[in-house]
N, C-alpha and C positions, 0 to 999 in steps of 0.2 A: 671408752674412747682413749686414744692413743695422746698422750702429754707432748705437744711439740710448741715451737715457737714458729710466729712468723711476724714478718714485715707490720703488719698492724697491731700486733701487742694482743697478741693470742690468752684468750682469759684462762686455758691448761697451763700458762707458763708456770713453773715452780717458785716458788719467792726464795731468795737470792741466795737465803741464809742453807737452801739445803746442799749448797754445792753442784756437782755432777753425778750424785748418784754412789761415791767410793766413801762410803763415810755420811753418816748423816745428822746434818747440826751443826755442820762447822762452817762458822763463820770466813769467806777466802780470807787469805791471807794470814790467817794466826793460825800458828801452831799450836794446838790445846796443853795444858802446861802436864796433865798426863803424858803425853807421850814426847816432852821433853829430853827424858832418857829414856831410850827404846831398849825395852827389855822385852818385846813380843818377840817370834819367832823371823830370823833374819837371816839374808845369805851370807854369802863369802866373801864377796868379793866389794875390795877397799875404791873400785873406780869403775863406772858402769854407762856406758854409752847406751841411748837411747835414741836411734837414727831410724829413720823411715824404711831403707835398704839395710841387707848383711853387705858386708865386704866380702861377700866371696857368691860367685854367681853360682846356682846349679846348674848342673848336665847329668848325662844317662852315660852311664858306665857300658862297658863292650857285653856285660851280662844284665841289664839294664838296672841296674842299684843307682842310686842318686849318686853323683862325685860333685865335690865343691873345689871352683879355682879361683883364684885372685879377682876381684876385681878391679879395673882400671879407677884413678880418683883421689883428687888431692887430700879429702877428709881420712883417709884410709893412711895414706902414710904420713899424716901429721900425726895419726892419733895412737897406731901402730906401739912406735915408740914405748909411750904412756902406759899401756894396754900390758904391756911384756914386763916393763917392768915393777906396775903396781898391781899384776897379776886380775886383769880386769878383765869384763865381759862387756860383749855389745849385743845390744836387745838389736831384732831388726826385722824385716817382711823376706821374702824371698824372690818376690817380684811375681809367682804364680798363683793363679787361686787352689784354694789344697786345704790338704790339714797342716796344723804347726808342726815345723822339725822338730821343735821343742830344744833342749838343753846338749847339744853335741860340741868336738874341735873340729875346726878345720884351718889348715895354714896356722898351727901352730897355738891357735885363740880360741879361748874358749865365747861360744855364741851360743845367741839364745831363738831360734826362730818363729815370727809370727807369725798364724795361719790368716788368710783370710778368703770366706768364700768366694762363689761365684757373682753373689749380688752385693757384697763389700766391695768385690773389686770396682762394682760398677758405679755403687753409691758413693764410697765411700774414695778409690782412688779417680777415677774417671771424671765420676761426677763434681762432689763437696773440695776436693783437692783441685782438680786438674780443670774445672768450668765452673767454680765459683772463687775459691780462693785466689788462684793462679791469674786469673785477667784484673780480677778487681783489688791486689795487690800490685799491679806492672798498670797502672793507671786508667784501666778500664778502656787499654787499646782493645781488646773486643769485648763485647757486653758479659758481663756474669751472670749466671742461673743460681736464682735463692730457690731451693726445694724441701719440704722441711725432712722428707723421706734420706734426705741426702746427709743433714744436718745430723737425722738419729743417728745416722751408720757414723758417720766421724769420730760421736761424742762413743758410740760402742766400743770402737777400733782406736782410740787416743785410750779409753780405760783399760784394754786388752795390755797395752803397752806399759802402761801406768803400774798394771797388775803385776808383770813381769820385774818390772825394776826394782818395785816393793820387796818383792821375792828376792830375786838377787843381791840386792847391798848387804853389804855390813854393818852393824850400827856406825853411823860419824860416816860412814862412804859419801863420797863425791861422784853425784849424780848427773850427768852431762846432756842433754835434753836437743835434739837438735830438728831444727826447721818447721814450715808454715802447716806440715802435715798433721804434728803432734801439739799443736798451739795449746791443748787442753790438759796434755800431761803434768808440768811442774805442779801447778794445783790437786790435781788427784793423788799425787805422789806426797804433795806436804801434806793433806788428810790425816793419811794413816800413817805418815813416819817426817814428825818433827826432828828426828837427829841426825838430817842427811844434809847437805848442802848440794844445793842445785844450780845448778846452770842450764841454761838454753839460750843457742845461736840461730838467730835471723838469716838463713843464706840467699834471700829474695829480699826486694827492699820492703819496707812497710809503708803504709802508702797516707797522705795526708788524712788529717780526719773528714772535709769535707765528701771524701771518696769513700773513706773507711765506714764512715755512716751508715752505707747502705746497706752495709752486713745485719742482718736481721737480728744475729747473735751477737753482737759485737761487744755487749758488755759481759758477755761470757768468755767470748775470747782473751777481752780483757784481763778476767779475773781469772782466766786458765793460765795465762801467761805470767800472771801475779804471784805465782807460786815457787818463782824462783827467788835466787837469793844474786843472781848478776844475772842481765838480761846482753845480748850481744847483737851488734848490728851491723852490717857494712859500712855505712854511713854517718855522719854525724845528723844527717838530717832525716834518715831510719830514726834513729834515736828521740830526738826530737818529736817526728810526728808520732810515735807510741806516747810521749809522757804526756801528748797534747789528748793523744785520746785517752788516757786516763781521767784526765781533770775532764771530759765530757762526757765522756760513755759511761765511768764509772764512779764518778765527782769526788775523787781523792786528790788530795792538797799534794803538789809536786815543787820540790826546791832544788834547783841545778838539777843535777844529774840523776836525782832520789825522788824516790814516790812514797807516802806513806800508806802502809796497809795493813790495820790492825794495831799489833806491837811492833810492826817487822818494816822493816825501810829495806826497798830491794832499788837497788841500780841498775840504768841503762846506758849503756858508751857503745859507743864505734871502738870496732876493733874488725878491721881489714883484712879478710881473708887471702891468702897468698897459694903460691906454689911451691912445691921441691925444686927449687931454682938451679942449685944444683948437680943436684940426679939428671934434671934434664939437660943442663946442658953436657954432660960427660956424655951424653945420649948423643947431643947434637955434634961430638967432636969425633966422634967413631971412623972408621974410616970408608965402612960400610954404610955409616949414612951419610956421609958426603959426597960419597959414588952415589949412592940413589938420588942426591938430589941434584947433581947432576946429570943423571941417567930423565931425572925429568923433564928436566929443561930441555933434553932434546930432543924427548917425546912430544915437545908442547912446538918443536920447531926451531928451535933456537930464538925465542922472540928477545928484542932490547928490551922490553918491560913485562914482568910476569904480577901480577895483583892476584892477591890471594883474598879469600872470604872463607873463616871455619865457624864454622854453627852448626845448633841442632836448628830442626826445619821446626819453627817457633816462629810466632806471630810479633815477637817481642826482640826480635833479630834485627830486623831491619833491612831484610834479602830483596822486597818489592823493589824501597829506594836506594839501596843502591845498584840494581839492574838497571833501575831507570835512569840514576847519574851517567849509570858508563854506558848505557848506550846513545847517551845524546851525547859525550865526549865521544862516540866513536863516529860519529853522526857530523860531529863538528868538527872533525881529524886533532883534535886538541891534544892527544896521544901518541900519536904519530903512526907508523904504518904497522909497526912490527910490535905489537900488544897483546896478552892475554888474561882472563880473567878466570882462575881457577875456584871454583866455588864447593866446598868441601859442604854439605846440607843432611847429615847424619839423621834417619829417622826417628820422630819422635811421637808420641801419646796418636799412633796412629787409627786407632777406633775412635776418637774423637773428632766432630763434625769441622770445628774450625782447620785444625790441620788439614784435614781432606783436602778442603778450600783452597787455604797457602797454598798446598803442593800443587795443583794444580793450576793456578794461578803462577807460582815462581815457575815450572815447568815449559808453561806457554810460552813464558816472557822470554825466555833460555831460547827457545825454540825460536822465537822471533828476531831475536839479536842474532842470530848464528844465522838464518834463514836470511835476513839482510846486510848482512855484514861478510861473513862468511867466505875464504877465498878453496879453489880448489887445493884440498889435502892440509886444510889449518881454518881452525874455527877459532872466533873471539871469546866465548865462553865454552870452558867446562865444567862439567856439570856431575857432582860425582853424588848420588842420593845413597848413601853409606857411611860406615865406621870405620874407622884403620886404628892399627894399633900401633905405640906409642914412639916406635922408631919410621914408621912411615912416614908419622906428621911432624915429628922432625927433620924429617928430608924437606918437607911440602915447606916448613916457614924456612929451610937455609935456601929455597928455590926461590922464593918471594922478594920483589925488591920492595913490594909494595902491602904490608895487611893492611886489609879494611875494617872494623869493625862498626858497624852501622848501626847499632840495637837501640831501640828507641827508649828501650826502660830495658837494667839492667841490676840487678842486685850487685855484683861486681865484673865480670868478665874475663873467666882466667886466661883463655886466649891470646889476650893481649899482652897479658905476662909470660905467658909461655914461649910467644914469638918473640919478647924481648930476651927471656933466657938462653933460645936456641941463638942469637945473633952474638955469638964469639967472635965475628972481627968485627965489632961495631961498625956494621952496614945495615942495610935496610935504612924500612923508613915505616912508622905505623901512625894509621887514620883513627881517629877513635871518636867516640862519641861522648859528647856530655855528659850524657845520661847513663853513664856507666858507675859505676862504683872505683873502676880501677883508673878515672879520668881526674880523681882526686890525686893520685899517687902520681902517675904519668903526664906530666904535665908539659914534656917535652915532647910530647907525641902531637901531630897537628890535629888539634881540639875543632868538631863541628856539631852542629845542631843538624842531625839528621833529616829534619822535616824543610829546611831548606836547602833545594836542591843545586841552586846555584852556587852557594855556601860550597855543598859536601863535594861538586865539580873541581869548584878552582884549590880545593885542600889535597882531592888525589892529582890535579900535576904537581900541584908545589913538590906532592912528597914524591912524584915520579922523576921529577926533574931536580931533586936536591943536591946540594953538590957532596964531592964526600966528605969536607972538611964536619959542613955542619950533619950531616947523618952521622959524623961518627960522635960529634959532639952532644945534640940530641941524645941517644945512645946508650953513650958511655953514662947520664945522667939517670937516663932509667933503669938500665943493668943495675947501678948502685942501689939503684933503691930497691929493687924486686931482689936482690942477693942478701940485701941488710934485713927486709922482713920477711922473709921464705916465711914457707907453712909451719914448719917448726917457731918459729918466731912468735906467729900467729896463736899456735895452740898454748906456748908457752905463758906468753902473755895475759890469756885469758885464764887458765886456770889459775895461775898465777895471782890474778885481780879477784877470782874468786875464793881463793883460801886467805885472802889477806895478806898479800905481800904488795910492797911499793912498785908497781911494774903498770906500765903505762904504754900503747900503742895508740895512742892517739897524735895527730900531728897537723 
């Protein structure tokens, strides 16, 4: 019979001491004092990223050979950098199911690609990732699926990766471990190689322990995540509920910031992920995309008030209510005549059932708003279910007088920084939600609680109707801060806290 866990304390579970399978008898969190100095067989390279995605997407060549190009993403040129000049590699998937690329360059870096089959993709990205982790970390806005079939493939595909990084470091390499996919790796990685130092970052939030509980595995993930030696979070209150579920799920004694595990005390801090502040506004000053975003505005009719929405079509957005805000402002002329709402809904984990749903659901509601609102030759929403690339959606926030960000749980929300990068004359005006990560930072943005609609109404006139002294003042307030802690900022910082230097982004 096949060894899995479940929900009721499966009597196959393995007892605690044997790990994940990489290594067996090691106690988590200690390093065995043998392989203190790692004198086994090691790779090359001194800095080795271990990310869910490659930075570089595949395509089919004009003779059909695979070619790799850039891909779009703030992780990609924080870490870039880094990468070049401590001659380092990034483990990563390729996004299709296949065999592994295995060890190639492309854009200049050297990568290392994971394979994974047709039923990994399903179990393991679909499934264990994308309908268990992904809801029951964003507060259990839709329900999550514990399956333990889903569970194996996770724990398979986190050692696939684990197995890679092994390989690749150099002895003393700086191991960089990143998001909710790979929660299992640092631990498989301290197993077989105590002389590396590890890091992994949280780019979703972590979610209280009352919530956290229902994870069946949760004291594995615990101790999979225990494996590093600085743990990163968006939030300070990310941080917080991981050390809370330490001391439950896995009953280690935690003081400030530190957990102990074994002989090894490993840290958790908030450290705020950012943008190329900017790259993108030298984007936003082009002259070309100034004419585009003008060339929009008159595409949209010339309206006095243009509101913007950019998101991937996610349940965790917040796309329902704020359709439903603005169309009862539209409903109650609160706007006034000449209004539009451009809603940018980029598709996402589209085999998966709940998406179906949304789209479907955001679709109708577009369809109804426009259907009752609606004048000949100018509709109240558009509705764009696509990607654009990164000089477009620059035009789209200098056309904006208004971002929305509605998201009802959000790890941080770079959107909302990116619209404040693009805004070089300190204009606009942005809505944002609570529940954001980047609502800590931006505090001059007007602050609402999504789930009250009344609330998120009267925050899009204020910000429609702002004057300009205070939009610029507003602004000028956030620009400073998204400029001071750009993604470079961000990366520096944290590697920084992890090799032991005094360097702090906390605030």
């Amino acid at each position: 019979m096949k060894k899995t866990a479940d929900a009721l304390g499966d009597p196959f579970r393995p007892p605690p001491e044997l790990g994940f399978g990489v290594g067996v008898g090691v106690d988590p969190g200690v390093a065995p004092a043998a392989r203190a100095d790692y004198d086994g067989v090691a790779g090359q390279h001194g800095f080795v990223v271990v990310a869910s995605r490659l930075p570089v997407d595949r395509t089919e060549g004009p003779d059909g050979e695979a070619e790799w190009r850039p891909s779009p993403g703030g992780l990609v040129s924080a870490l870039e950098p880094v990468m070049r000049e401590s001659g380092g590699v990034w483990i990563g998937w390729s996004g299709d199911a296949g065999p592994a690329p295995g060890t190639f360059r492309a854009n200049d870096l050297d990568l290392v690609g994971i394979g994974l089959s047709a039923d990994q993709v399903r179990d393991y990205y679909e499934g264990f990732c994308n309908a268990t982790l992904w809801p029951l970390y964003h507060d259990v806005i839709a329900p999550p699926e514990f399956h333990r079939r889903w569970w194996d493939a996770y724990v398979t595909v986190n050692r696939s990766f684990a197995q890679a990084a092994v390989e690749q470091a150099a002895p003393g390499a700086t191991i960089w471990v990143h998001d909710y996919q790979l929660q299992l790796v640092p631990q498989m990685v301290r197993e077989q190689r105590g002389d590396v130092r590890i890091g992994f970052f949280n780019h979703i939030p972590f979610p209280g322990y009352e919530i956290f509980a229902q994870l069946p595995w949760r004291r594995q993930v615990v101790n999979g995540l225990l494996g590093a030696d600085l743990l990163g979070f968006q939030r300070r209150s990310d941080a917080t509920n991981f050390l809370r579920a330490c001391r439950r799920a896995a009953g280690l004694a935690t003081r400030g910031a530190t957990v102990r595990t074994g002989d090894r005390e490993v840290r958790a801090a908030a450290f705020p992920i950012s943008i190329d502040a900017e790259g993108l506004e030298q984007i936003a000053r082009r002259e070309s995309v100034r004419k585009r975003s003008a060339e929009i505005r008159l595409a949209l009719g010339e309206p006095d008030t243009v509101l913007l929405g950019v998101d991937r079509l996610d349940y965790t957005k917040g796309i329902p209510v704020r359709l439903r805000a603005y169309g009862e402002l539209l409903r109650e002329g609160r706007l006034g005549p000449r209004v539009v709402l451009v809603q940018v809904a980029s598709p996402s984990r589209e085999r998966v059932e709940a998406y179906q749903v949304l789209r479907e659901e955001v679709e109708q509601t577009v369809s109804r708003i426009n259907g009752e609102y609606a004048e000949l030759g100018s509709a109240p929403v558009d509705y764009l279910h696509q990607s654009y690339p990164r000089e477009e959606m620059a035009a789209l926030y200098l056309a904006a007088d208004v971002m929305l960000v509605t998201s009802l749980r959000d790890g941080m929300n770079l959107v909302a920084k990116e619209y404040v990068a693009c805004r070089y004359d300190e204009s606009g005006a942005l809505v944002l939600s609570e529940f954001t990560g980047a609502a800590d930072e931006l505090s001059s943005a007007f602050l609402i609680n999504p789930h009250d609609i009344d609330g998120l109404k009267d925050a899009i006139v204020r910000a429609a109707t702002i004057s300009p002294a205070d939009a610029r003042r507003r602004m000028r307030l956030m620009r400073r801060r998204v400029r001071e802690h750009d993604v470079a900022y961000w990366a520096r910082s944290f590697l920084g806290t992890l090799a032991g230097e005094p360097v702090s982004v906390r605030f």
